[in-house]
C-alpha positions as CSV (number, residue, x, y, z in Angstrom):
1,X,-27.9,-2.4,-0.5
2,X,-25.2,-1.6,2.0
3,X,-21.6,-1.7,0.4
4,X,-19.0,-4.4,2.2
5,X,-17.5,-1.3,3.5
6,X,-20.3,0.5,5.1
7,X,-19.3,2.3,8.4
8,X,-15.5,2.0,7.6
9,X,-13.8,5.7,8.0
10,X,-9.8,4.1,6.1
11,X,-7.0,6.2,5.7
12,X,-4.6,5.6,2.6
13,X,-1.0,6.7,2.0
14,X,0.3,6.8,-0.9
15,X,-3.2,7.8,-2.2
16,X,-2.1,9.6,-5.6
17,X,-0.3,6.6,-6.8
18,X,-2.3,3.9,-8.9
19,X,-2.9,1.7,-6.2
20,X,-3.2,3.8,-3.5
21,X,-6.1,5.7,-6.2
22,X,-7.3,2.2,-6.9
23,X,-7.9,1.1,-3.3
24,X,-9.6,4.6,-2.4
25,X,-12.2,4.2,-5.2
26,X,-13.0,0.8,-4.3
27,X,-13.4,1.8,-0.8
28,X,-16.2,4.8,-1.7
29,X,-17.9,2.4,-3.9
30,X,-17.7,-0.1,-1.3
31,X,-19.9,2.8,1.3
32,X,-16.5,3.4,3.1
33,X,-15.7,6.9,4.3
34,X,-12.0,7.5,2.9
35,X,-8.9,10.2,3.9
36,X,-6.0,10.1,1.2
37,X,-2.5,11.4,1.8
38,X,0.3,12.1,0.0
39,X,3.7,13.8,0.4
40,X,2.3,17.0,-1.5
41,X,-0.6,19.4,-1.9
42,X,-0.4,18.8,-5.6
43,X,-0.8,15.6,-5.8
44,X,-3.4,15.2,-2.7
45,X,-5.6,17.7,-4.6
46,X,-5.1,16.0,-8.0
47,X,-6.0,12.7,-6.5
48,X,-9.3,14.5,-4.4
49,X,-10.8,15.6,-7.7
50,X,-10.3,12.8,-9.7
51,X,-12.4,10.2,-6.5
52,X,-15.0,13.2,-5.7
53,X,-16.3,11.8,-8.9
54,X,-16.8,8.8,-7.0
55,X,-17.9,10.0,-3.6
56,X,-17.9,13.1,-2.0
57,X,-17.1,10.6,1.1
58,X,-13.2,11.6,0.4
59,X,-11.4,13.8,2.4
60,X,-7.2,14.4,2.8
61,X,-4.1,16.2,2.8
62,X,-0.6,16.3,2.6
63,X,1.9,14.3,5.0
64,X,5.7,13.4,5.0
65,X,4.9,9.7,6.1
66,X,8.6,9.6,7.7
67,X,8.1,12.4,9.6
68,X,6.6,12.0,12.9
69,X,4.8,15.5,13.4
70,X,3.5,16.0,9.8
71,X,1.8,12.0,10.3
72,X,0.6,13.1,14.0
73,X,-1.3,16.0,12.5
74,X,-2.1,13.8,9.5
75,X,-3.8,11.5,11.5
76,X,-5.5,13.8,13.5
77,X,-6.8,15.8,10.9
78,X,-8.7,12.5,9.6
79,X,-9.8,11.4,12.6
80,X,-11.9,14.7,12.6
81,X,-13.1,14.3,8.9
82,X,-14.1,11.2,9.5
83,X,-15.1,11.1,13.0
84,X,-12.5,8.2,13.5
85,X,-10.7,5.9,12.0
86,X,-11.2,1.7,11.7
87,X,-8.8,1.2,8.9
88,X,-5.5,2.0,7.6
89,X,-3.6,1.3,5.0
90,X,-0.2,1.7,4.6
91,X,0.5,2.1,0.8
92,X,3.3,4.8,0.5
93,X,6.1,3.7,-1.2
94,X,9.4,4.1,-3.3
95,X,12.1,2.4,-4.7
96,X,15.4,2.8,-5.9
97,X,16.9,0.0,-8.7
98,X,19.9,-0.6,-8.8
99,X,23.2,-2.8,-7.5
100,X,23.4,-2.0,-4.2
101,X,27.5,-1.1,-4.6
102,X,25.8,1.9,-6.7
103,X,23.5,3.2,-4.0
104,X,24.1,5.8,-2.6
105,X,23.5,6.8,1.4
106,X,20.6,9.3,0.4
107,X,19.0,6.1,-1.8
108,X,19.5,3.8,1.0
109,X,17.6,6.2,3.5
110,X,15.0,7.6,1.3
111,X,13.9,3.9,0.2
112,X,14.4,2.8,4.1
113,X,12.5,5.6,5.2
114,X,9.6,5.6,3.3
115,X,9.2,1.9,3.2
116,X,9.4,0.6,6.3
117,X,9.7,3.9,9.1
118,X,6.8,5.5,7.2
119,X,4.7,2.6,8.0
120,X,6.3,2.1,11.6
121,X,5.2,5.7,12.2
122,X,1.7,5.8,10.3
123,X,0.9,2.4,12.9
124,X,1.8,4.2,15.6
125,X,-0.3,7.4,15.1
126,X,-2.8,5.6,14.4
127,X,-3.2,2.7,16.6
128,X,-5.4,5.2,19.9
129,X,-7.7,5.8,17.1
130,X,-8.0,2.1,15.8
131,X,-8.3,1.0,19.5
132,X,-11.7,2.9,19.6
133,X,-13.3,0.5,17.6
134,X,-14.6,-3.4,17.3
135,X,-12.7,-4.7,14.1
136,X,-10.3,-2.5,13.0
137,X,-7.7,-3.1,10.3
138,X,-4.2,-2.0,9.5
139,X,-3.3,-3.4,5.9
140,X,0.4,-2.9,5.0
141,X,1.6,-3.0,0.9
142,X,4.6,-5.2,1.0
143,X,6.0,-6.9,-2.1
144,X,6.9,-10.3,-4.1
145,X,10.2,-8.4,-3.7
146,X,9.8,-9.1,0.2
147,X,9.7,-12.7,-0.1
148,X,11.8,-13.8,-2.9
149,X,14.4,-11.3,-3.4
150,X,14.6,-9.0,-6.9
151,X,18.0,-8.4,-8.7
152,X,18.8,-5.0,-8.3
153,X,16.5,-4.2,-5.7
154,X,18.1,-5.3,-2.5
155,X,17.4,-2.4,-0.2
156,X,13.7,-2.0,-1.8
157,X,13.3,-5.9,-1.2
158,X,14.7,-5.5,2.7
159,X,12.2,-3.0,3.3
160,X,9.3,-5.0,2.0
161,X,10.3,-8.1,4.2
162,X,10.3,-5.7,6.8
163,X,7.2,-5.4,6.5
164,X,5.7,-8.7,6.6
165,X,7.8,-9.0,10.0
166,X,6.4,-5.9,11.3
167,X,3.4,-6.2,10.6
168,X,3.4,-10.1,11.9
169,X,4.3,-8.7,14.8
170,X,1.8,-5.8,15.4
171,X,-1.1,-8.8,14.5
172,X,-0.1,-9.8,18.0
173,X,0.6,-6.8,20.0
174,X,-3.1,-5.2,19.0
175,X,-5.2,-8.4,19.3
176,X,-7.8,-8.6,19.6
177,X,-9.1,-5.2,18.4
178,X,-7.2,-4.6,15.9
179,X,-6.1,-6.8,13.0
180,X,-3.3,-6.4,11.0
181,X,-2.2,-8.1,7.8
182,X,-0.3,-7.1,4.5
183,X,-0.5,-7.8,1.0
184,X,2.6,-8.6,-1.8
185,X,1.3,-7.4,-5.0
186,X,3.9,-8.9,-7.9
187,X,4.3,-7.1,-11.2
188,X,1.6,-4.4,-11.3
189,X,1.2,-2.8,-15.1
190,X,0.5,0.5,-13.8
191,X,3.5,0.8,-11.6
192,X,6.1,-0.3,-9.3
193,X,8.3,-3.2,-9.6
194,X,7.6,-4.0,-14.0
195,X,8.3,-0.1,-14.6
196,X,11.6,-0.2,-12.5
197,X,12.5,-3.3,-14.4
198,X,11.4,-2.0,-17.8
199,X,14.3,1.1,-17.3
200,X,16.9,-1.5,-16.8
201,X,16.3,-3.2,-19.5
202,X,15.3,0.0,-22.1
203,X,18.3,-1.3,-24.8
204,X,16.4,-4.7,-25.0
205,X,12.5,-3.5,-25.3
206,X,11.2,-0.6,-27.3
207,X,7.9,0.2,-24.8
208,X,7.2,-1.5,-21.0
209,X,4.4,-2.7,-22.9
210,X,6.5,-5.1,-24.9
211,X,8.5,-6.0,-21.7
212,X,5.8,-6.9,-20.0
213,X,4.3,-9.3,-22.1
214,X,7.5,-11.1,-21.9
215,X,8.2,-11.1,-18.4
216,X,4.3,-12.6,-17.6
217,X,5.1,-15.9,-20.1
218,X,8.3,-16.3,-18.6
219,X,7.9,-15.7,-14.9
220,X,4.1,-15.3,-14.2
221,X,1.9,-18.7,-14.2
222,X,-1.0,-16.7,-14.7
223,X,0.9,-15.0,-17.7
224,X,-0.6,-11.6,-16.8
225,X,0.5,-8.9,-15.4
226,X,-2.0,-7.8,-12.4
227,X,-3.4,-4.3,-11.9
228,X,-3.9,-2.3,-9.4
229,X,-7.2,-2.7,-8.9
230,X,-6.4,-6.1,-8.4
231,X,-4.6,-5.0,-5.3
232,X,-7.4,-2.8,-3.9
233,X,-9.7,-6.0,-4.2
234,X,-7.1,-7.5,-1.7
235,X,-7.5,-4.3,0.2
236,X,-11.0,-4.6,0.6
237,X,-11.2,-8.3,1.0
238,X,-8.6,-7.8,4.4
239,X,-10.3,-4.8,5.8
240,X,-14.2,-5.8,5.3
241,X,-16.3,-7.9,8.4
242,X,-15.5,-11.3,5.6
243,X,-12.0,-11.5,6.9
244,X,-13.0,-11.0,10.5
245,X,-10.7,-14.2,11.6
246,X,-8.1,-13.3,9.5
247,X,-4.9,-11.5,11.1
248,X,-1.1,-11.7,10.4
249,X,-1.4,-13.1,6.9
250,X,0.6,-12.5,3.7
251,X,-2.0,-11.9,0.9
252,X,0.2,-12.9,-2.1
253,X,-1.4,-11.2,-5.6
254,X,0.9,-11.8,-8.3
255,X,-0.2,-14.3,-10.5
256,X,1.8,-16.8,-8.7
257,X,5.2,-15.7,-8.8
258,X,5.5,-16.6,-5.3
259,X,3.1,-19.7,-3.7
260,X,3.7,-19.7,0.1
């Protein structure tokens, strides 16, 4: 039985983080072909061993996503492996916590950077090759941060509103071939925004475990944290032939911190 995926050649930033390794597994088991990046050769061969288990339908290799050369020859370099590309997903990602009087103009630029120019550039690379083809998807990882704010967050949270606008506005500019949504994934238990919590608040809770049961039955209607395999299912959901009709959404996975 084909897999929701079949024919789909996606490539993933941010592909050695837990999400970004989530969505790539999903993707192979879903019959897509799949080319993972990262900002190092350690990490992109770290992350290729561990999905070749999976598939060997996984191909990839380093790329400074805020560098426009190193994600020109990123790009290009997947188009071969994969003879094209119909998907991308912009998952790369950092954060720096803290009050923003404490950041520093290196934080400021490297959370910036990452966040929002890597994906500016990454659309841009890869939009001639998405053009090629009926149905193609860009799917950008914003955050609950994006659309309600996070105490000691405020750059990471700009960046991740960014996003949503961006991308709102590249749903337009490429229709009708190419669609383009994003996804705000709340508090995921394998990384990102519970973690960077958890080491503000180390004098209060012994492990992030402990934190994190806290923070769902106080904040989460679902009380639960999500995973991020929960996020890939969102990932596959946007980019498969069932959300054909759907371009310039919000996908909000986080329990229900935020409802809009």
């Amino acid at each position: 039985m084909p897999g929701r995926l079949e024919n789909v050649k996606a490539v993933i930033t941010g592909g050695g983080g837990a999400i970004g390794m989530a969505t790539a597994e999903a993707f192979l088991r879903e019959g897509a072909l799949v080319f993972v990046t990262d900002y190092n050769t350690e990490i992109v061969d770290r992350t290729l061993k561990s999905l070749k288990v999976v598939s060997d339908s996984v191909f990839g290799c380093p790329a400074d996503v805020t560098s426009k050369s190193e994600v020109a020859f990123m790009m290009d370099a997947a188009a071969r492996s994969l003879n094209g590309i119909t998907a991308l997903i912009n998952n790369a990602g950092t954060v720096s916590p803290g009050y923003l009087v404490d950041q520093s103009t290196a934080d400021i630029d490297r959370v910036t950077n990452v966040n929002l120019k890597g994906v500016i550039l990454c659309t841009q690379a890869a939009i001639p090759y998405l053009d090629k083809s009926k149905n193609s998807s860009i799917t950008s990882t914003s955050s609950q941060a994006g659309k309600r704010g996070w105490n000691q967050n405020a750059v990471y949270s700009a960046t991740k509103a960014a996003v949503i606008g961006f991308s709102r506005a590249m749903a337009v500019e490429l229709a009708p071939n190419i669609r383009v949504n994003s996804i705000a994934p709340g508090h995921i238990k394998d990384e990102g925004m519970a973690w960077a919590a958890f080491a503000k608040r180390k004098e209060t809770y012994q492990t992030v475990e402990d934190f994190s049961v806290d923070l769902a039955e106080t904040e989460i209607p679902l009380r639960r944290l999500q995973s991020a395999t929960d996020i890939a299912n969102g990932f596959v959901f946007l980019t498969s032939n069932e959300a054909s009709e759907i371009t310039g959404v919000v996908l909000n996975i986080g329990g229900g911190v935020v409802m809009d």
